[in-house]
N, CA, C and O of each residue as an XYZ file, in Angstrom:
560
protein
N      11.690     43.154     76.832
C      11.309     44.063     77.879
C      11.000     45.446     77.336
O      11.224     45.695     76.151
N      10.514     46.313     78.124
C       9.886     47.515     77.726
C      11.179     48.359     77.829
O      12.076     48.124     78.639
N      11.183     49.703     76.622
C      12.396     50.226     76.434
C      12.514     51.771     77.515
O      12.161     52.876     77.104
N      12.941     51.581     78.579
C      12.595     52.872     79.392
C      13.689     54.112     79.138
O      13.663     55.128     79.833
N      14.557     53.927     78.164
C      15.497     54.995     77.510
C      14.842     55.952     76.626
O      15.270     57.106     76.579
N      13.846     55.585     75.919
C      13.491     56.103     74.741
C      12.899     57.527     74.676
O      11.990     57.867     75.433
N      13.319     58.169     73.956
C      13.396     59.490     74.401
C      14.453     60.881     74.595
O      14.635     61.959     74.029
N      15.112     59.978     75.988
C      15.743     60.937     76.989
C      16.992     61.118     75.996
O      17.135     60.349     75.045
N      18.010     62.302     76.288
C      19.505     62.884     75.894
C      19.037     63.209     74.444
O      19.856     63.864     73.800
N      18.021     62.920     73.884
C      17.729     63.299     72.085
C      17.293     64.849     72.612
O      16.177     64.904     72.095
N      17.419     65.803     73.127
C      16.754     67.151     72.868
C      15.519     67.248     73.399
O      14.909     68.318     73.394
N      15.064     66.220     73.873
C      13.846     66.919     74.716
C      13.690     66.997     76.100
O      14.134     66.278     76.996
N      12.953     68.037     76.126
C      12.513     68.643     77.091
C      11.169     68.163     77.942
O      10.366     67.666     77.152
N      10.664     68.156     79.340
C       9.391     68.134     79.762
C       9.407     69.929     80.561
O      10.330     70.651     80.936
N       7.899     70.092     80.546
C       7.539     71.157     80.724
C       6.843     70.997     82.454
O       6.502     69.903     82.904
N       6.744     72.200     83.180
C       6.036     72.132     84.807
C       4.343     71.290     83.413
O       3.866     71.435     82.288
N       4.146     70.238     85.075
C       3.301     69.807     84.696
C       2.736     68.779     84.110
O       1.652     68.280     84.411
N       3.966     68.226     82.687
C       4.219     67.418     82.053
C       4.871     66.066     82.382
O       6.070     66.008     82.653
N       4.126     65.038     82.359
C       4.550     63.932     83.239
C       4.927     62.703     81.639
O       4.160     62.654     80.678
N       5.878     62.090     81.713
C       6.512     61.335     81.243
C       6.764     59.907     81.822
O       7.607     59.819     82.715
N       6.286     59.069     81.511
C       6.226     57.683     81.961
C       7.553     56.747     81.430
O       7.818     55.705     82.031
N       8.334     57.174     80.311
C       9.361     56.395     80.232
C      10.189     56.067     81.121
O      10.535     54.886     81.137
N      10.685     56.885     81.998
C      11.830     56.666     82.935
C      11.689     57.463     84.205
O      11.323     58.625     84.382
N      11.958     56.813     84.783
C      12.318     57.352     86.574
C      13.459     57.045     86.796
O      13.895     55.907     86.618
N      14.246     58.191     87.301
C      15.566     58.126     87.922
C      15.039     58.515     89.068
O      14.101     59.287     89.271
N      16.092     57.589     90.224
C      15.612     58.098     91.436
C      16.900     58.658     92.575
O      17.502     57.664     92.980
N      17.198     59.343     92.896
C      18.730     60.182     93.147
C      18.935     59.762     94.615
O      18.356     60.322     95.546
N      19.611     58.961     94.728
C      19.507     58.645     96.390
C      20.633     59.817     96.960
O      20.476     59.826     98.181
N      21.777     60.881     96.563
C      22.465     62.065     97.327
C      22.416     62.704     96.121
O      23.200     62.211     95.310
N      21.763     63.644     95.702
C      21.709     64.347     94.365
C      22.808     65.440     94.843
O      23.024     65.997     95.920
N      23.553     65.511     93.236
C      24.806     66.917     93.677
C      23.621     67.855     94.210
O      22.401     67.707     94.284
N      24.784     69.208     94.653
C      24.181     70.546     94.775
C      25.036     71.122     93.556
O      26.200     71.090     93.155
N      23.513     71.796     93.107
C      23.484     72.789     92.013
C      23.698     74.336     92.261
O      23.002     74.946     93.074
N      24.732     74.962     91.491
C      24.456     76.906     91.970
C      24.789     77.656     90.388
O      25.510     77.489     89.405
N      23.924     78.410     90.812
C      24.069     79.709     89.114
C      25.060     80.544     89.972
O      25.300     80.394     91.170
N      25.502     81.309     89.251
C      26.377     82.265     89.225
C      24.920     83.622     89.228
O      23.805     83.596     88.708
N      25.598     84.628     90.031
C      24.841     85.770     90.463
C      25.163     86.583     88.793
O      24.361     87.058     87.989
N      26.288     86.502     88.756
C      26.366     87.536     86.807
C      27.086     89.075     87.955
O      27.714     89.988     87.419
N      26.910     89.060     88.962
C      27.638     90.544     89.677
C      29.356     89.872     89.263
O      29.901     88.817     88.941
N      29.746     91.654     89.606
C      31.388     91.344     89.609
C      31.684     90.578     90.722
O      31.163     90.530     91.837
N      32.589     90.004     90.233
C      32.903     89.153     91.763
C      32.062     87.522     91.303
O      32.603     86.439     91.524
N      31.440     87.585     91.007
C      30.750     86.217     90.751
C      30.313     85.187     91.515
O      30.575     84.030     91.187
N      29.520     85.506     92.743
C      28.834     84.665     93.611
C      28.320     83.224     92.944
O      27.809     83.051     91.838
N      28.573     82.419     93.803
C      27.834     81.146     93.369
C      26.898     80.868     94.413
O      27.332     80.579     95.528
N      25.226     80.935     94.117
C      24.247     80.890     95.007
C      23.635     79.196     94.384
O      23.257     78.880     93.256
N      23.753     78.349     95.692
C      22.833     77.268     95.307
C      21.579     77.188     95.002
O      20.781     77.946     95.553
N      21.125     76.175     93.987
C      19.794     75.853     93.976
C      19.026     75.633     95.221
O      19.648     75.564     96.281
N      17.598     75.502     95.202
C      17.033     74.882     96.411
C      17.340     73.154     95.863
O      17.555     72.613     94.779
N      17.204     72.671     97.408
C      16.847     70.994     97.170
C      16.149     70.372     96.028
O      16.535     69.698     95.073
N      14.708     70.920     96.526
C      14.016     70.836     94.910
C      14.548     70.892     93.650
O      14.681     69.841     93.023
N      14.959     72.205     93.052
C      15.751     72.497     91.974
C      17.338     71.458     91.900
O      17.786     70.844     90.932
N      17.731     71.540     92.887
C      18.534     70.228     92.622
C      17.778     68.895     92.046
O      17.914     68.281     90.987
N      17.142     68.751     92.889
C      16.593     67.337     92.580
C      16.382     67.160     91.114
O      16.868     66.217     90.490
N      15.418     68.374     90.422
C      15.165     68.431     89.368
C      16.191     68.253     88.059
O      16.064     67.697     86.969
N      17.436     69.114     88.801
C      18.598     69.594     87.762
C      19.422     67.349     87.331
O      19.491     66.542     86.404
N      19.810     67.488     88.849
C      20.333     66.398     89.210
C      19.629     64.973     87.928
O      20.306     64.307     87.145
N      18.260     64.921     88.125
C      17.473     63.940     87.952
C      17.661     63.903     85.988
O      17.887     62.917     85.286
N      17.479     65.241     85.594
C      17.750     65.080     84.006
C      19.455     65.165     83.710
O      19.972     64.842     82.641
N      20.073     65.591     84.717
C      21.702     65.143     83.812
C      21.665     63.505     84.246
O      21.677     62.556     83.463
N      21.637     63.476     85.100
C      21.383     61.545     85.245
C      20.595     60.794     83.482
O      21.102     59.848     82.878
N      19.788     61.273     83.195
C      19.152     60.996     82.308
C      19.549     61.360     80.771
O      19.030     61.025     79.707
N      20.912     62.351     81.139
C      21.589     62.806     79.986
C      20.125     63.162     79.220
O      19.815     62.723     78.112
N      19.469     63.866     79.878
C      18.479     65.281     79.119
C      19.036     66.718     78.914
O      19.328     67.458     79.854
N      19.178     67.102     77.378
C      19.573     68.533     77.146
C      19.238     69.448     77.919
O      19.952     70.367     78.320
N      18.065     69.226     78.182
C      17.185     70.741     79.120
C      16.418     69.763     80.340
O      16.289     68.552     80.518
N      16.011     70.960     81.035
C      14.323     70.904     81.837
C      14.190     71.939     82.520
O      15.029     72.721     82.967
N      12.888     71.907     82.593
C      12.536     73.093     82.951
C      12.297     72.887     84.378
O      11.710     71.856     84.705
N      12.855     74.142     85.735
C      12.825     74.153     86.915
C      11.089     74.337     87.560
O      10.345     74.930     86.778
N      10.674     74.036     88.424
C       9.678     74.082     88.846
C       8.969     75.315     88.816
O       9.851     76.148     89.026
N       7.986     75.865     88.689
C       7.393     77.177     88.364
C       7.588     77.766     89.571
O       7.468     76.962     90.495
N       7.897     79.104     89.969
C       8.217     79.736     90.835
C       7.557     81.069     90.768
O       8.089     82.153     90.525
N       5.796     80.700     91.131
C       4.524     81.777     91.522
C       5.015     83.099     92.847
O       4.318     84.103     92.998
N       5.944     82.915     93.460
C       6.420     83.854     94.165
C       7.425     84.813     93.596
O       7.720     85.947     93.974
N       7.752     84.295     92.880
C       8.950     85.736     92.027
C       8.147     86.533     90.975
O       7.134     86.283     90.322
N       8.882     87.459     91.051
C       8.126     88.421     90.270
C       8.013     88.049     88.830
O       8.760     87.260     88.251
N       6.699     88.889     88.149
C       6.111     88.381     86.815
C       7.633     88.589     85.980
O       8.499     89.421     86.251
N       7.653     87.535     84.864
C       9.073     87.674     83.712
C       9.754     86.515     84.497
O      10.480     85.708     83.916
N       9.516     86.455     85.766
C      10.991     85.915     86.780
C      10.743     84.780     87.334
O      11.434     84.540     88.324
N       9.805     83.810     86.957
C       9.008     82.574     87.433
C       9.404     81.387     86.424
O       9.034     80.239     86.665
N       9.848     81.568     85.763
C      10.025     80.203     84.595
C      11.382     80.512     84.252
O      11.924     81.563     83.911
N      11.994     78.801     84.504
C      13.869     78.928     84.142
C      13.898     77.300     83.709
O      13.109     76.384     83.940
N      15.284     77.367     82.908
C      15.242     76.344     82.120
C      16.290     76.097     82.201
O      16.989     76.976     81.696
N      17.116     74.864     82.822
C      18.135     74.779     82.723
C      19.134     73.450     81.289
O      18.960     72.260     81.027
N      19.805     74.183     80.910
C      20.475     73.437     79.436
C      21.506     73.271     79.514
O      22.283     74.160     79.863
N      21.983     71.693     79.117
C      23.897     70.998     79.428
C      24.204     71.085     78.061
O      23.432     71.338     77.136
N      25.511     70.832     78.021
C      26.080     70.609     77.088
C      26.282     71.262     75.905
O      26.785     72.362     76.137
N      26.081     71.036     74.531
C      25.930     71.048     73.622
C      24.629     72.436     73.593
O      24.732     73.498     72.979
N      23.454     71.973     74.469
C      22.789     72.912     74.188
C      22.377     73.756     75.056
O      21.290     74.320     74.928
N      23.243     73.983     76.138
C      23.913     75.157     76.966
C      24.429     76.286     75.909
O      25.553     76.639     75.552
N      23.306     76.634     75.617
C      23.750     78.491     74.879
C      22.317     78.991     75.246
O      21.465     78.348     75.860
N      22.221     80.155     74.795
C      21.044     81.008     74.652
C      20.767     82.351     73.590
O      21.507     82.465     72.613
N      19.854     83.187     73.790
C      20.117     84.235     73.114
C      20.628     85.466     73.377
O      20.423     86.567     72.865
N      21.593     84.957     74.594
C      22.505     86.109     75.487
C      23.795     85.273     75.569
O      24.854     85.874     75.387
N      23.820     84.048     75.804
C      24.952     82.976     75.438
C      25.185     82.187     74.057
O      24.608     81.141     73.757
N      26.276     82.972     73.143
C      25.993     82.152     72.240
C      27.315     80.979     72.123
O      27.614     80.570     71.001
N      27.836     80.633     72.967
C      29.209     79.706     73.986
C      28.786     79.220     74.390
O      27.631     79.609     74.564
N      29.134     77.924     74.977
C      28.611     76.720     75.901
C      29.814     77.306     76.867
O      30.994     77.433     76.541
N      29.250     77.612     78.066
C      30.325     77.818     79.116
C      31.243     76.759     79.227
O      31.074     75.858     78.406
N      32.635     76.558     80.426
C      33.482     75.612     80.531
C      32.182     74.889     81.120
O      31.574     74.099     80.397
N      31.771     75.134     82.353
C      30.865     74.567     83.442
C      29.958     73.256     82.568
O      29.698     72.149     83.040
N      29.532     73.840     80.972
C      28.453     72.980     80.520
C      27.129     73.170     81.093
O      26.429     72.158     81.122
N      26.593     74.336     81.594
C      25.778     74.556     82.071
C      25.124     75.638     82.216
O      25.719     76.470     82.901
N      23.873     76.020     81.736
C      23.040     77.283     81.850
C      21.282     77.315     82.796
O      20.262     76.627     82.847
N      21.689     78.249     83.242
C      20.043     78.766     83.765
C      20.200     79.779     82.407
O      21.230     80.250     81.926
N      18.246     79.994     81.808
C      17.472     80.450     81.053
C      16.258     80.727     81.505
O      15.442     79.845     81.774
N      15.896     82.763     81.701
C      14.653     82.774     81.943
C      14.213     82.569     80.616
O      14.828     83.042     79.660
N      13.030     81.790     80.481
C      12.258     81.616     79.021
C      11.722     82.822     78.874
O      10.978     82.752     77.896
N      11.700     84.221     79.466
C      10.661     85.263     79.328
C      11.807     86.358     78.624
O      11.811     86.946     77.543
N      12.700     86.334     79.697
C      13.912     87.355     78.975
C      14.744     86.838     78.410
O      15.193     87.534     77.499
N      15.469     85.300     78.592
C      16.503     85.077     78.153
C      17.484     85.120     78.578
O      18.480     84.645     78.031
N      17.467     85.993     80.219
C      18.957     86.095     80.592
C      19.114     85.243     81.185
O      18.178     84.617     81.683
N      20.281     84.945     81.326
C      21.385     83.784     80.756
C      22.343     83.833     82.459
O      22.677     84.902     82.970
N      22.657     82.369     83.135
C      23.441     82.497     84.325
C      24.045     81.017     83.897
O      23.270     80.144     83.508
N      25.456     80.782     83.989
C      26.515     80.015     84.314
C      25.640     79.578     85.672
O      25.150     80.079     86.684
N      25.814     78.059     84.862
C      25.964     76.957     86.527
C      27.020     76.119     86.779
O      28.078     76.112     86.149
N      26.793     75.566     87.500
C      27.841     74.335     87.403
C      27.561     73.555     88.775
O      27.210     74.132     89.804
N      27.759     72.169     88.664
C      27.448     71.208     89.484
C      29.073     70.821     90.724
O      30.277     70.728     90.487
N      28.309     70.707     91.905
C      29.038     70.073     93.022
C      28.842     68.989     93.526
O      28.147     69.202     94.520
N      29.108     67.604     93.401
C      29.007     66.249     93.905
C      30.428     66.202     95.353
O      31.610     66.537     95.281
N      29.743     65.725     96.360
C      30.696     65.726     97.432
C      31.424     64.441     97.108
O      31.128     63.465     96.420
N      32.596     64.807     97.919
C      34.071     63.786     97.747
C      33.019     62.211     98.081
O      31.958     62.274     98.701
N      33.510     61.100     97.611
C      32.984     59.991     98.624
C      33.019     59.804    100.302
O      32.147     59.392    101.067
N      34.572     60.340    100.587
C      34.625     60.280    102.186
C      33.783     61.014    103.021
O      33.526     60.642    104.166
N      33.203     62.343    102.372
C      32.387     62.912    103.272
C      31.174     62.596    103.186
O      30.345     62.999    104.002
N      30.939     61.975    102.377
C      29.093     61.339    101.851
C      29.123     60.217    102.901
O      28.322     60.202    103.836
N      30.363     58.985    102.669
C      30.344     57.859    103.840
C      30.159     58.745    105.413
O      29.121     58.458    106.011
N      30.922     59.599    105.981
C      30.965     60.018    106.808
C      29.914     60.874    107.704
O      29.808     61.261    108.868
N      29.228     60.938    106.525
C      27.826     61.832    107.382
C      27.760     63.093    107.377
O      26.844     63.738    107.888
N      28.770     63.573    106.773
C      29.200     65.006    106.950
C      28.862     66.439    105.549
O      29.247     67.595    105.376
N      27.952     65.476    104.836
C      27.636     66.527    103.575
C      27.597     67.722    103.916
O      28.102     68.304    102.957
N      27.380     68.314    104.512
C      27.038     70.046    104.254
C      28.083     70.451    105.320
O      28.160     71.644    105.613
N      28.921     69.521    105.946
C      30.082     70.548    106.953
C      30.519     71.738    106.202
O      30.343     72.913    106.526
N      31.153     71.245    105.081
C      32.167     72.458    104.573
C      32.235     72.571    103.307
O      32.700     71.705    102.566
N      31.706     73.818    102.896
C      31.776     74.245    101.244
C      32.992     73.431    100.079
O      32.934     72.808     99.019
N      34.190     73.958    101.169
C      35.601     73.438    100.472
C      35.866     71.822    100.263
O      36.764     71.249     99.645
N      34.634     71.251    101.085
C      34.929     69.945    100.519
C      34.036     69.310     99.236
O      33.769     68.210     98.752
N      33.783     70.581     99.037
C      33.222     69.896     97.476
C      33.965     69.803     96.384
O      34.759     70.738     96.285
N      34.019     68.778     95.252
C      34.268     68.807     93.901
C      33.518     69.478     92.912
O      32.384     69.087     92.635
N      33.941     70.276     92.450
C      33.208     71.328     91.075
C      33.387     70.759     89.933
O      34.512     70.634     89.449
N      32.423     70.385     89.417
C      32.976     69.366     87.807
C      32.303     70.385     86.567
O      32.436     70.085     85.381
């Protein structure tokens, strides 16, 4: 049979645009994803759906990086982000792999935001109830 692994968790990356035929993951409740704001106090602001989907779809795939969907409405410098697990969760403002295992990267500046992933409990996924309540999420 045809090898649809080949590739993925070795360090690469796909770029906006760049379409890859080895593998499709397909996320039937993808976690919710949030960066950290970097203010004191340390807000955790979620991804959009999209950007989940995206984030979600390459840790499934145990991919080092990918890059988030181009974002033509934010200001110039502030449109291209890259998010990196593991091992190669650092940057050139992070040179630590956070606890989280997880970084946003603007590719333009470099600055650097702590993420970290939320998958809901099973009972509230059976139940219908995903987005009732913040506190019933697991932070891994």
């Amino acid at each position: 049979g045809r090898d649809t692994n080949r590739g993925f968790g070795k360090g690469r990356s796909l770029h906006p645009g760049q379409r890859d035929n080895t593998m499709t993951v397909h996320i039937q409740n993808p976690a919710i994803y949030y960066h950290n704001s970097g203010k004191a106090g340390g807000e955790w602001r979620p991804f959009t759906e999209e950007q989940c989907r995206v984030i979600d779809q390459a840790w499934h795939a145990k991919q080092s990086t990918v890059m988030l969907p181009h974002m033509p409405n934010n200001p110039e410098g502030n449109r291209d982000f890259e998010i990196r697990f593991g091992r190669a969760a650092t940057s050139k403002k992070l040179d630590k792999v956070p606890d989280t295992g997880i970084i946003q990267v603007n590719i333009v500046s470099h600055n650097t935001r702590i993420c970290r992933r939320a998958q809901y409990p099973r009972r509230a996924r059976e139940s219908g109830r995903e987005g009732a309540d913040i506190r019933a999420f697991v932070f891994r």
